[in-house]
MMTF fields as JSON, N, C-alpha, C and O atoms, coordinates in Angstrom:
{
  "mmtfVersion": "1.0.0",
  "mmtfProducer": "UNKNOWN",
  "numBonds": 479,
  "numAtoms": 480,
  "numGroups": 120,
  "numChains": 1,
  "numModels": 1,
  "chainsPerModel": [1],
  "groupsPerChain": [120],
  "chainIdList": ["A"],
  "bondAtomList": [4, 2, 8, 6, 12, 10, 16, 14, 20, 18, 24, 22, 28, 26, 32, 30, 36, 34, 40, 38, 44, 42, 48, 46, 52, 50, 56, 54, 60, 58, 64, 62, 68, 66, 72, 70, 76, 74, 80, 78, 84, 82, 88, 86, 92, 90, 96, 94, 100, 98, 104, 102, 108, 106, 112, 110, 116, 114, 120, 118, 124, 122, 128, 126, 132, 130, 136, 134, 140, 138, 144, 142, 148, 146, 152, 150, 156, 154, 160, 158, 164, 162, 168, 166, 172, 170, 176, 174, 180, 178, 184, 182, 188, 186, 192, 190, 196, 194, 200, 198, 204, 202, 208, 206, 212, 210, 216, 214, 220, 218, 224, 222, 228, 226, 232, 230, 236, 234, 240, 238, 244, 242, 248, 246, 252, 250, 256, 254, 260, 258, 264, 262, 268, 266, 272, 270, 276, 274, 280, 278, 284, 282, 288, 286, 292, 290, 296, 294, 300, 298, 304, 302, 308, 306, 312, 310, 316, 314, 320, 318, 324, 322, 328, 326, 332, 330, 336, 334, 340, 338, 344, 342, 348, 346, 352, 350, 356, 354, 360, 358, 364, 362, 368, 366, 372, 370, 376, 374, 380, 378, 384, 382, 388, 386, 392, 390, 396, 394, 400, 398, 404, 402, 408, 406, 412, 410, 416, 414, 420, 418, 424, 422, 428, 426, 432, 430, 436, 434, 440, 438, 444, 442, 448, 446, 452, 450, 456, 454, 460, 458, 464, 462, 468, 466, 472, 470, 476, 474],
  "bondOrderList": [1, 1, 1, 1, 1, 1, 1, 1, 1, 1, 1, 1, 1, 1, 1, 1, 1, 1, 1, 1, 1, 1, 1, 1, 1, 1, 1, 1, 1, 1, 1, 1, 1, 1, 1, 1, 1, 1, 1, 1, 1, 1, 1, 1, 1, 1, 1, 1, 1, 1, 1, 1, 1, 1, 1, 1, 1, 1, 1, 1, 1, 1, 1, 1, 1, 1, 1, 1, 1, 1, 1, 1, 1, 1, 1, 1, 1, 1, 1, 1, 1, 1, 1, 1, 1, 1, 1, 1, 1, 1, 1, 1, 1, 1, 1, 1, 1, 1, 1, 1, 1, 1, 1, 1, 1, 1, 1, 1, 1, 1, 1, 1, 1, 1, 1, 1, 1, 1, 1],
  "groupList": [{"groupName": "UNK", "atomNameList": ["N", "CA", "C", "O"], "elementList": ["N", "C", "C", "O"], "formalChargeList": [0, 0, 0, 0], "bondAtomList": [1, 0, 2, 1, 3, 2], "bondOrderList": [1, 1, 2], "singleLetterCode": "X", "chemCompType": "L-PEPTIDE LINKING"}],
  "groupTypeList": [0, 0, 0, 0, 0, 0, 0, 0, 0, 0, 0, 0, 0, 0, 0, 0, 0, 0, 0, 0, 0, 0, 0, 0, 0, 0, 0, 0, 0, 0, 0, 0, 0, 0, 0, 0, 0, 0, 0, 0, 0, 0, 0, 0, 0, 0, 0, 0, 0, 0, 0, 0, 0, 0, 0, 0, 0, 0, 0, 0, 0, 0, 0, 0, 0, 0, 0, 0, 0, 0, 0, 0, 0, 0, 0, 0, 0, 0, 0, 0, 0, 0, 0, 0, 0, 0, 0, 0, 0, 0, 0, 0, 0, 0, 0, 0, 0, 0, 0, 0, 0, 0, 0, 0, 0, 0, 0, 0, 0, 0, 0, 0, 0, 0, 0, 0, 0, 0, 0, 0],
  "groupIdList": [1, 2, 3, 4, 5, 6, 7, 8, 9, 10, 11, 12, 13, 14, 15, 16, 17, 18, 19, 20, 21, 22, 23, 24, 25, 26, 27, 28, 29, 30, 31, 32, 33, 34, 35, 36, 37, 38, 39, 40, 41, 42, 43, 44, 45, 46, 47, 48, 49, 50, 51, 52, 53, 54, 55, 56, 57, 58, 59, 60, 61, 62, 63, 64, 65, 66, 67, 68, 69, 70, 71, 72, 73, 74, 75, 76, 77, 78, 79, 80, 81, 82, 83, 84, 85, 86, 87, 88, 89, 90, 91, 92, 93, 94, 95, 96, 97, 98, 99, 100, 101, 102, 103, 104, 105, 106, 107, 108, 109, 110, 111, 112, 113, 114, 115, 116, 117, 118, 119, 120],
  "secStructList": [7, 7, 7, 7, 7, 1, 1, 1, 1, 7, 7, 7, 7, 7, 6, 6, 7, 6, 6, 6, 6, 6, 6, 1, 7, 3, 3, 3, 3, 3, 3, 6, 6, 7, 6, 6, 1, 1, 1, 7, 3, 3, 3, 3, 7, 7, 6, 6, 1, 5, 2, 2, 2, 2, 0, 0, 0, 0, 0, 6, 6, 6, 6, 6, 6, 1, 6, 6, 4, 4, 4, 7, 7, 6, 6, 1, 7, 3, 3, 3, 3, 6, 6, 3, 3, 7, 7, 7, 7, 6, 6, 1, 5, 1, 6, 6, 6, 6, 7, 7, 6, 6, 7, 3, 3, 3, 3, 3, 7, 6, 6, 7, 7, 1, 6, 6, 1, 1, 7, 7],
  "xCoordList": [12.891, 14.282, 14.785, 14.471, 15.682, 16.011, 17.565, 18.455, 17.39, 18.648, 19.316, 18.77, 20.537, 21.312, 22.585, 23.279, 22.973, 23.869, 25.594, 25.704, 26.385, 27.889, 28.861, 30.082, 28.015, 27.905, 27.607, 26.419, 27.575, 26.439, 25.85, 24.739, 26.915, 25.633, 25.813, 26.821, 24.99, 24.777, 23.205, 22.187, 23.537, 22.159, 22.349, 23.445, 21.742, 21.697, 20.324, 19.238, 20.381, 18.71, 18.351, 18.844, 17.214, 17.008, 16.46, 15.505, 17.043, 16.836, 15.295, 15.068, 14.49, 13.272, 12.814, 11.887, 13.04, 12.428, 11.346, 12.064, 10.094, 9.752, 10.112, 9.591, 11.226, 12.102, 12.85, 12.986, 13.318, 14.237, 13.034, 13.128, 11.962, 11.515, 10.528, 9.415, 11.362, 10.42, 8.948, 8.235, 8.77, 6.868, 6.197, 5.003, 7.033, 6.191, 6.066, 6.27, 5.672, 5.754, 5.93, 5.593, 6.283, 6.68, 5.278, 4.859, 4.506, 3.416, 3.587, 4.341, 3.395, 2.61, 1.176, 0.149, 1.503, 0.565, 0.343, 1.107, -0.945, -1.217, -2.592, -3.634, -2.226, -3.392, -3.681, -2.959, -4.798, -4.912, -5.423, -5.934, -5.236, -5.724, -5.192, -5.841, -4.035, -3.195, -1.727, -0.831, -1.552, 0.142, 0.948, 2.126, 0.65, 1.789, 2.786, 4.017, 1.641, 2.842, 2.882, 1.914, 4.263, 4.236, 3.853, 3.063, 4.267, 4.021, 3.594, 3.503, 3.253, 2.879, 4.238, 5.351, 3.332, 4.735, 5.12, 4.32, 6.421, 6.594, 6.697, 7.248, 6.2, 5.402, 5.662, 4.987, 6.316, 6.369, 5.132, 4.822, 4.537, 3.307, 3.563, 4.617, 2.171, 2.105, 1.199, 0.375, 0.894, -0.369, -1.433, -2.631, -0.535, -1.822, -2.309, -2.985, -1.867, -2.347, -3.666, -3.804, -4.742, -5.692, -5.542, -4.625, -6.728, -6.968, -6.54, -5.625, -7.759, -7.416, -6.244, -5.773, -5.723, -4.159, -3.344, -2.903, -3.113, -2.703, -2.719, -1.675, -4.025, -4.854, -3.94, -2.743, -4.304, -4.118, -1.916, -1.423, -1.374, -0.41, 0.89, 1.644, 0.538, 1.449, 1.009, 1.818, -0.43, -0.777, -1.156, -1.468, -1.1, -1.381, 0.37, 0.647, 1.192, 2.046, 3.023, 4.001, 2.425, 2.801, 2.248, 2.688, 1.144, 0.396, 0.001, -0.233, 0.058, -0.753, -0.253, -0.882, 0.677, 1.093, 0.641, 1.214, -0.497, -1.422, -2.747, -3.765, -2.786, -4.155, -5.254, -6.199, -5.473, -6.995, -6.652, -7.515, -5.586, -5.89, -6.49, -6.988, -6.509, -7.349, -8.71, -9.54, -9.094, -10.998, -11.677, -12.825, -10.78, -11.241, -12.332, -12.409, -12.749, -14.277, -13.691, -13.627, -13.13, -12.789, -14.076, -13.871, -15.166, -15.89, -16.573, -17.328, -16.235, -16.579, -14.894, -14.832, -14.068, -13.406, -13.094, -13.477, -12.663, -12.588, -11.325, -10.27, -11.528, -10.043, -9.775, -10.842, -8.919, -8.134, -7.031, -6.275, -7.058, -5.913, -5.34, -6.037, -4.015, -3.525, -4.361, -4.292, -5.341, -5.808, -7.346, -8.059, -7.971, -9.257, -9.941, -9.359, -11.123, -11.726, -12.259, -12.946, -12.053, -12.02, -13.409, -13.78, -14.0, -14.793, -14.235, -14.583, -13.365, -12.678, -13.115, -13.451, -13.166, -13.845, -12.728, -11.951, -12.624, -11.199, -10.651, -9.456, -11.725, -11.169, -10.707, -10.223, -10.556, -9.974, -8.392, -7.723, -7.958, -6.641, -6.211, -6.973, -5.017, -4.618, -4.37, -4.4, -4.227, -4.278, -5.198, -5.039, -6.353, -7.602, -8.292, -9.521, -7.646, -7.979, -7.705, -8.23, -6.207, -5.516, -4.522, -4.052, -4.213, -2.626, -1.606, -1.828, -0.551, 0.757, 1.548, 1.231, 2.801, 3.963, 4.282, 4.437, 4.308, 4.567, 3.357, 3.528, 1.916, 1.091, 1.034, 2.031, -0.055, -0.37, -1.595, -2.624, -1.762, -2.998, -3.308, -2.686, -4.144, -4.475, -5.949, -6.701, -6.391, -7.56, -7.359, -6.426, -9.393, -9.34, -10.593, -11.427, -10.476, -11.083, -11.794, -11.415, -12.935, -13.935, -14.94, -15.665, -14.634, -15.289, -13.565, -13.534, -12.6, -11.602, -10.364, -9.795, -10.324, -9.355, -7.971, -7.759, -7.167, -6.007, -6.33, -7.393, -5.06, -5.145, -5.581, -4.966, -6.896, -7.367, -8.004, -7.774, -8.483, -9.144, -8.058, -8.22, -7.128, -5.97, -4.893, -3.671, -6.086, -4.92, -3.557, -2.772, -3.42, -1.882, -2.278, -1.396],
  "yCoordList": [-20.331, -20.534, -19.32, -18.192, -19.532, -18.425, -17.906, -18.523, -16.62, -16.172, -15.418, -14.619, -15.864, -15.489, -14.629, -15.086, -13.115, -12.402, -13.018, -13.751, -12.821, -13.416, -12.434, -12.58, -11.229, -10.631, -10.657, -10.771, -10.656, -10.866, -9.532, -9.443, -8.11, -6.864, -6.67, -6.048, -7.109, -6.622, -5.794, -6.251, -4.244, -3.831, -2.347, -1.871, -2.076, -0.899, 0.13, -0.409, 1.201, 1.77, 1.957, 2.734, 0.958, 0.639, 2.048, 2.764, 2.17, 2.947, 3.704, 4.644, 2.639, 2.801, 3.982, 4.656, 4.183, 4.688, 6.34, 7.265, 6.717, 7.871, 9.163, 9.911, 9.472, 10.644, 10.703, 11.855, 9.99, 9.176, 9.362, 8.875, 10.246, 10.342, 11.644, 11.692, 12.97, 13.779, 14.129, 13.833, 14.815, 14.84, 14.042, 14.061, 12.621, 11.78, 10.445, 10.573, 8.941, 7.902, 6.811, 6.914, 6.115, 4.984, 3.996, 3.564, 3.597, 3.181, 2.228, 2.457, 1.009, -0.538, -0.618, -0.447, -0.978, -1.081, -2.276, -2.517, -3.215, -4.286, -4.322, -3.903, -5.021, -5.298, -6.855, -7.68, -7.12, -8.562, -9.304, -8.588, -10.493, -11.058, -10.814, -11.151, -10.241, -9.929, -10.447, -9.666, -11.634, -11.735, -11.299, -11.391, -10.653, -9.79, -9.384, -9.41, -8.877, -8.069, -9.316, -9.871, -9.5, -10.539, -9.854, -10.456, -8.931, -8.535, -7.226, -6.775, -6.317, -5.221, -3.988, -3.939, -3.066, -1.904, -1.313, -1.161, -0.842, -0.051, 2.114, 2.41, 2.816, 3.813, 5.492, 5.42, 6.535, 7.568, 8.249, 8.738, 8.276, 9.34, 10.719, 11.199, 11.336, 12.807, 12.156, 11.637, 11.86, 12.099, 13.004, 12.784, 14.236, 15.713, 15.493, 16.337, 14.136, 13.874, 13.021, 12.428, 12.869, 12.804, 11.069, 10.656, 10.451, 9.178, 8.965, 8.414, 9.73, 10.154, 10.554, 10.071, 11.758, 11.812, 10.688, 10.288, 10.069, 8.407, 7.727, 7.638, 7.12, 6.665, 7.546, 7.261, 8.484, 9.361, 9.303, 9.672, 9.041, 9.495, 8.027, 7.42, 8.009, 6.77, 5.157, 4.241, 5.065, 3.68, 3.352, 2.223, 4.709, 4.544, 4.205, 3.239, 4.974, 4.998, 3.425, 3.003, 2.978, 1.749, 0.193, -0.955, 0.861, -0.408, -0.628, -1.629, 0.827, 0.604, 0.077, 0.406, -0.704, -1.238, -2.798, -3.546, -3.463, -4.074, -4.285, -3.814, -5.102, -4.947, -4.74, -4.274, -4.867, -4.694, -3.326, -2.778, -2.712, -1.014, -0.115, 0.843, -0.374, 0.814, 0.588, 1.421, -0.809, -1.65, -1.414, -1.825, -0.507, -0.468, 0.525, 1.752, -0.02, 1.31, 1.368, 0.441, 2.68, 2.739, 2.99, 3.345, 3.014, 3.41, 1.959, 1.825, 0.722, -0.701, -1.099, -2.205, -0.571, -1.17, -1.378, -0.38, -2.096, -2.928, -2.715, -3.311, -1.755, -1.676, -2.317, -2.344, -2.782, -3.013, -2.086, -1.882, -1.515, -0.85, -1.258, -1.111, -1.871, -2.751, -3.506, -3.372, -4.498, -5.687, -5.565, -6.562, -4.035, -3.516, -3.238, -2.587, -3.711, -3.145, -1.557, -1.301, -0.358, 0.504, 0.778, -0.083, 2.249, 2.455, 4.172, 5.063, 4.314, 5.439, 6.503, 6.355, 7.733, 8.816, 9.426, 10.203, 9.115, 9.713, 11.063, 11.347, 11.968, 13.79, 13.621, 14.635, 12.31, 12.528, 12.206, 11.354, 13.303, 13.07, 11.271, 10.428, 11.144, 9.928, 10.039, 8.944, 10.743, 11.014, 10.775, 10.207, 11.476, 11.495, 10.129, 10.086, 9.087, 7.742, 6.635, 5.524, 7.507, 6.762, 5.871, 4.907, 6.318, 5.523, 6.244, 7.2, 5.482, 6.291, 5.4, 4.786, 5.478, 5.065, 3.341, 2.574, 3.137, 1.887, 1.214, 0.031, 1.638, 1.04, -0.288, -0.576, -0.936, -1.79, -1.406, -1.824, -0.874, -0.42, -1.673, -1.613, -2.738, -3.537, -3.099, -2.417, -3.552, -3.314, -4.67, -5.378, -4.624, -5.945, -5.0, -4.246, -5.256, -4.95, -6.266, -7.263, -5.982, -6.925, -7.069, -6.273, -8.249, -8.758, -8.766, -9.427, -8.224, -8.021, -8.805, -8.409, -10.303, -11.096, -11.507, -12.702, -10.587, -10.684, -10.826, -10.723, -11.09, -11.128, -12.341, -13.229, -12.66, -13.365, -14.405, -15.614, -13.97, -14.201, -15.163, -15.573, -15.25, -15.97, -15.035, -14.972, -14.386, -14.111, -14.02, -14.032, -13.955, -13.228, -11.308, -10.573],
  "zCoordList": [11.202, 11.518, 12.305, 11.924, 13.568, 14.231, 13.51, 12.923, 13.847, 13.286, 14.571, 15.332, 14.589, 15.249, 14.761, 13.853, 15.482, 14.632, 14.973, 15.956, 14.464, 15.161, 15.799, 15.864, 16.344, 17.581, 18.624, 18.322, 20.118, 21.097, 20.706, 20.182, 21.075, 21.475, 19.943, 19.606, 18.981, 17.751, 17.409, 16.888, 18.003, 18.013, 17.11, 16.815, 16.948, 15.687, 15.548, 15.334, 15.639, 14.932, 13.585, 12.767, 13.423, 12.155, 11.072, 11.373, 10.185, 9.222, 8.426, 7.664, 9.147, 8.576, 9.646, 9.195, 10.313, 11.145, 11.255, 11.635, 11.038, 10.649, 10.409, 9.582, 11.323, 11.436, 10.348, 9.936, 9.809, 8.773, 7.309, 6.183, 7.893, 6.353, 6.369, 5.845, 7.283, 6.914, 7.274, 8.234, 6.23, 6.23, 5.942, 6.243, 4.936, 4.472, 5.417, 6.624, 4.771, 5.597, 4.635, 3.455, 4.975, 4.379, 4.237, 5.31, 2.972, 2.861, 2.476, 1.53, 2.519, 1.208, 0.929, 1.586, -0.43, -0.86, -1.735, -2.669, -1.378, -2.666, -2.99, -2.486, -4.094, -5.012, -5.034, -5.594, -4.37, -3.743, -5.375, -6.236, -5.55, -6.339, -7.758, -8.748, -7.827, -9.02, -8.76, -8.442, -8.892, -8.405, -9.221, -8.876, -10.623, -11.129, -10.288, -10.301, -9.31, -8.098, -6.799, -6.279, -6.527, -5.802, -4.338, -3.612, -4.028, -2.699, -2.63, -3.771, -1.677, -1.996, -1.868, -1.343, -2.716, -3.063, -2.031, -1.108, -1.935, -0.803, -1.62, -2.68, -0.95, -1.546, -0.413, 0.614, -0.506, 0.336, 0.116, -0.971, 0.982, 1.186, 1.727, 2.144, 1.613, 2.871, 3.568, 2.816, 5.265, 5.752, 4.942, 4.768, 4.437, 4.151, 2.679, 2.092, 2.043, 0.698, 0.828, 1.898, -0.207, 0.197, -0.707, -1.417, -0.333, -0.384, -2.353, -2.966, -2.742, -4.18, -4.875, -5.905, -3.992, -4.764, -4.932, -6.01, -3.558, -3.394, -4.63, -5.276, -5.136, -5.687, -6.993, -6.962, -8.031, -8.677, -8.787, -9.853, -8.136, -8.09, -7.938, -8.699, -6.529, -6.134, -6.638, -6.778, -6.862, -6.876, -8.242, -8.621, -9.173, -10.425, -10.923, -11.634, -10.515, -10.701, -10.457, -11.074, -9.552, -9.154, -9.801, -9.871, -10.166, -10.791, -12.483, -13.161, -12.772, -14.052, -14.884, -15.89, -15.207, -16.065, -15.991, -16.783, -14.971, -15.279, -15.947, -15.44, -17.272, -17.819, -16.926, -17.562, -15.929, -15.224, -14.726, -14.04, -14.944, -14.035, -14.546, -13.953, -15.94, -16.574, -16.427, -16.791, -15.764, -15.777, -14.565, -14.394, -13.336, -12.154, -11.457, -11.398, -11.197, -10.619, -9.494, -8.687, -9.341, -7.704, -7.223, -6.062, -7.403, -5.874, -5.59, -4.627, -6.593, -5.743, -5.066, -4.53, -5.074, -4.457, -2.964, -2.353, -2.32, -1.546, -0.712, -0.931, 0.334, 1.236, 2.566, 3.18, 3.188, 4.606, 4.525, 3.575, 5.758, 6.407, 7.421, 8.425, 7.666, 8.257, 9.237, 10.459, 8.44, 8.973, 9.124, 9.015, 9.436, 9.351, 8.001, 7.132, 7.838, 6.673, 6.668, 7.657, 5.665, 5.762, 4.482, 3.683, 4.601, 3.783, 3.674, 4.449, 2.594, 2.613, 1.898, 0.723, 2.529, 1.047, 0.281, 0.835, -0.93, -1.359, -1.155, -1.234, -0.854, -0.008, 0.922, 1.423, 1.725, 2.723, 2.87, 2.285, 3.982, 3.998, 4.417, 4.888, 4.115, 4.457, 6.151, 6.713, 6.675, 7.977, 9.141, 10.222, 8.498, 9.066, 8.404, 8.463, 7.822, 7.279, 8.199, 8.274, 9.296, 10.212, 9.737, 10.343, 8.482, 7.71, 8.894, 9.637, 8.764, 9.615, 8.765, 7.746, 9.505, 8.963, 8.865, 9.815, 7.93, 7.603, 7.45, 7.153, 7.573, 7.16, 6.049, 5.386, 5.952, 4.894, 4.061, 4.592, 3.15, 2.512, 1.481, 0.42, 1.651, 0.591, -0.046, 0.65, -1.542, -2.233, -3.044, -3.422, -3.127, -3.724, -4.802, -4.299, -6.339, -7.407, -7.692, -8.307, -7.067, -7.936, -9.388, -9.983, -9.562, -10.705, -11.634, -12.672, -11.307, -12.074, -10.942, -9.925, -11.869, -10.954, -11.968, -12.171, -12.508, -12.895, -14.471, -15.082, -14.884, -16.783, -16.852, -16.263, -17.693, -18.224, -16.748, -16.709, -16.076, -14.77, -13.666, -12.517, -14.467, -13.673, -12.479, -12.34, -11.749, -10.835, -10.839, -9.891, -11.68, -12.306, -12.698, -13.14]
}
């Protein structure tokens, strides 16, 4: 459906914008195959934080309050970075991973498909 504003020049600079956040960036993040979370989180990073801190900090922080987070082997897991499959070493900075701003970071935990295998 198109949306039309009930302005003609209704134009604005949108808020999201990187400058608008510093040193950090504006990240998402999901966890495929768990719809607990309906969509993925939205998350402030550092580029200079490393895959692990991420991991350790923001995504524990974001997720663990799903039964399968405490069951996860991160080193089978399973990443895309906006749209590419990635094979990430967790020392590495998120930078040198090629995250930027507004990225999509999805992971898929296999063998572990939601509470009680119901993708939930």
């Amino acid at each position: 459906m198109t949306v039309r504003a009930i302005h003609n020049n209704y134009q604005f600079e949108p808020l999201d914008l990187q400058k608008n956040y510093g040193d950090q960036f504006l990240l998402y993040v999901g966890w495929d195959h768990h719809t607990l979370f309906c969509s993925a989180h939205a998350m402030l990073a550092s580029p200079q934080q490393t895959l692990g801190q991420l991991i350790e900090q923001q995504i524990t922080g974001g997720f663990a309050q799903h039964p399968d987070f405490a069951k996860i082997d991160w080193s089978k897991v399973q990443y895309t970075l906006d749209g590419q499959t990635i094979s990430p070493e967790s020392t590495k900075t998120l930078a040198e991973l090629g995250f930027g701003h507004k990225s999509l970071l999805r992971f898929v935990t296999p063998e572990l498909n939601g509470y009680n295998d119901s993708y939930v």
